[in-house]
N, C-alpha and C positions, 0 to 999 in steps of 0.2 A: 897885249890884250887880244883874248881872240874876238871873232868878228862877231856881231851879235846876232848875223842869220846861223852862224853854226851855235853858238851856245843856244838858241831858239829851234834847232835842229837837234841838238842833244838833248834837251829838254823832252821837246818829244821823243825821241826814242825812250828813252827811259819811261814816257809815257805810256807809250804804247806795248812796252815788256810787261810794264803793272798791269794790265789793262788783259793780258792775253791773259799772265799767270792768275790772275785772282778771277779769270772766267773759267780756264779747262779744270776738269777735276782731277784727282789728284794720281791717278790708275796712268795720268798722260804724263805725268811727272818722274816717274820711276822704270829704271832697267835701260837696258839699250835700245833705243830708240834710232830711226833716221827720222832729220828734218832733210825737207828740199826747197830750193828756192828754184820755183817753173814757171818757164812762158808756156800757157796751153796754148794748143795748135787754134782752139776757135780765136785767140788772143794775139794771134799771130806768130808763136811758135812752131818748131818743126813738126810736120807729122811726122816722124821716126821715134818714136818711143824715148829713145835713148839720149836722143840731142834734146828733148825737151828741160832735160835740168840743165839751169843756170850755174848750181851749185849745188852739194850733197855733202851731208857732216852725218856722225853718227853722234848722238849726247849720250849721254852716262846716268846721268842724273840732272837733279834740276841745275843746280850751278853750271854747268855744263850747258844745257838749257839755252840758258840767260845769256852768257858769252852768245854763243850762235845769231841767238835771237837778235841779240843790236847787230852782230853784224851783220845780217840779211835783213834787218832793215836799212843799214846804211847803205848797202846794196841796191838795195831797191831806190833809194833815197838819188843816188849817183846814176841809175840808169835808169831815169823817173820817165825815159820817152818809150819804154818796155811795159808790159802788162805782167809785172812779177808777183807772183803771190807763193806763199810763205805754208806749206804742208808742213803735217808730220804724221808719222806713221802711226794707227791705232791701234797696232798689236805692238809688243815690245818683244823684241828680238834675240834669240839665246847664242849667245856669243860662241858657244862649244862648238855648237852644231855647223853655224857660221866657219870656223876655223877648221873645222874638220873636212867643211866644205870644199876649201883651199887645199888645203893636201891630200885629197881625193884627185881635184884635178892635174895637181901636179905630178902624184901619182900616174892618173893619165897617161901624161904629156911625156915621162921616161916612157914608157911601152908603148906609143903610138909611132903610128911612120912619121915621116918626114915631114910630108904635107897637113897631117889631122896636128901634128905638135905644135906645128908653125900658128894653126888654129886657137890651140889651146893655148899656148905661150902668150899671145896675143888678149887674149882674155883675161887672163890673171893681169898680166900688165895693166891693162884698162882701168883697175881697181878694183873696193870693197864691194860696191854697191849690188852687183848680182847675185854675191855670195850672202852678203845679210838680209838681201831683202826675198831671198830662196824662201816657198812657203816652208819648208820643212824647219824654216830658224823660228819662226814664231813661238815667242816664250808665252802668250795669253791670245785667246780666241776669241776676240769680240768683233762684232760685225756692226759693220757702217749703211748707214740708210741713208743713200741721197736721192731726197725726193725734193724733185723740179716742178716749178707751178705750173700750173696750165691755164691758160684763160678758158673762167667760165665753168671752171670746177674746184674743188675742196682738196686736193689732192690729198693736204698734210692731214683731213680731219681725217679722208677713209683711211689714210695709212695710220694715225692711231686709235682708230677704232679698229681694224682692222689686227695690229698689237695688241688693243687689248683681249679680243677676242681670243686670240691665240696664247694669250699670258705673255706675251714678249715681255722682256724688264729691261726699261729703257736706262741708261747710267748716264748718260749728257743729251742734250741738245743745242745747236748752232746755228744763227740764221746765216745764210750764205748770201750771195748776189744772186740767186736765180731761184730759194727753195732754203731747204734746212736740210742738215746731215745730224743723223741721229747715232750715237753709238748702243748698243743693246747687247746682252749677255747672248751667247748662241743658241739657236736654237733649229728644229728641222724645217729646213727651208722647202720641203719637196709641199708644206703645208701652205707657203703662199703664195696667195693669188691678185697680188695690190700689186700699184701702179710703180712704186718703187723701186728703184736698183740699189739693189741691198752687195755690199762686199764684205766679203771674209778677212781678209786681208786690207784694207783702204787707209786712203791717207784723208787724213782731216784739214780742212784749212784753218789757218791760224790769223793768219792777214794778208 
């Protein structure tokens, strides 16, 4: 018989899978995706970009998904004295372009000297994660709006007043710990002038 803090532990995970998938829509569902499981640096993670993931998967589709998703919860669950929180990518990623990626640089790495190879060779080794999350893989162009509250202002009302003025067309919204991330169809950014940092490319939290 297993112990009843872990059946009370799978319980919730399974909860908490229903709970992400029946809130994201369904554009976060489809195509090659990365999730990541990150300690931010304000969270006590590293400032170096790169040591900040705890873990990196690419999903496929939703079943693919769902696998990931318990395990970076059980993750999170095992290393519960960490500030780990559960992205994923809001563009979806074109695997080609991705791949071509990789034997460009391997390409490279035959015709470089000794010492830029050693560079390069070391790179590819490292993994996928450079190469798919290259902006040039993005298979769709939607942009993420994370807007942080401020004390003592509206922030989220002028940013979507601010959207609507402009016609932005919003496709999710998410409350975060600190604000809300918005996802919205593209549009020309040289037009705005709100308090928001808005990304091209961003990752969304999930939990």
């Amino acid at each position: 018989m297993r112990n009843a803090k872990i059946e009370q532990f799978l319980e919730q995970v399974e909860s908490d899978v229903s709970e992400i998938l029946s809130d994201i829509p369904e554009i976060l569902t489809t195509g090659y995706r990365t999730l990541f499981l990150l300690e931010r640096h304000k969270d006590g993670g590293s400032n170096k970009e790169e040591r900040r993931a705890f873990s990196f998967a690419v999903v496929t589709d939703k079943d693919s998904l769902i696998v990931k998703l318990r395990e970076y919860l059980w993750l999170r669950y095992l290393h519960r004295d960490k500030e780990l929180r559960i992205y994923l990518s809001v563009n979806a990623r074109n695997s080609h372009k991705a791949t071509r990626n990789i034997l460009d640089t391997l390409l490279d790495a035959l015709y470089a000297d000794e010492i830029n190879r050693s560079l390069i060779e070391r790179k590819v080794l490292k993994g996928s994660r450079s190469y798919i999350m290259n902006p040039n893989t993005r298979a769709t162009s939607y942009f993420l709006f994370d807007v942080d509250n401020i004390e003592g202002r509206d922030v989220m009302g002028e940013t979507l007043q601010e959207m609507c003025d402009l016609g932005v067309v919003e496709l999710y919204r998410k409350v975060t710990r600190n604000g809300w991330h918005i996802i919205t169809q593209p549009f020309n950014l040289t037009l705005w002038k709100g308090e928001a940092e808005i990304k091209t490319d961003g990752l969304i939290l999930l939990k």
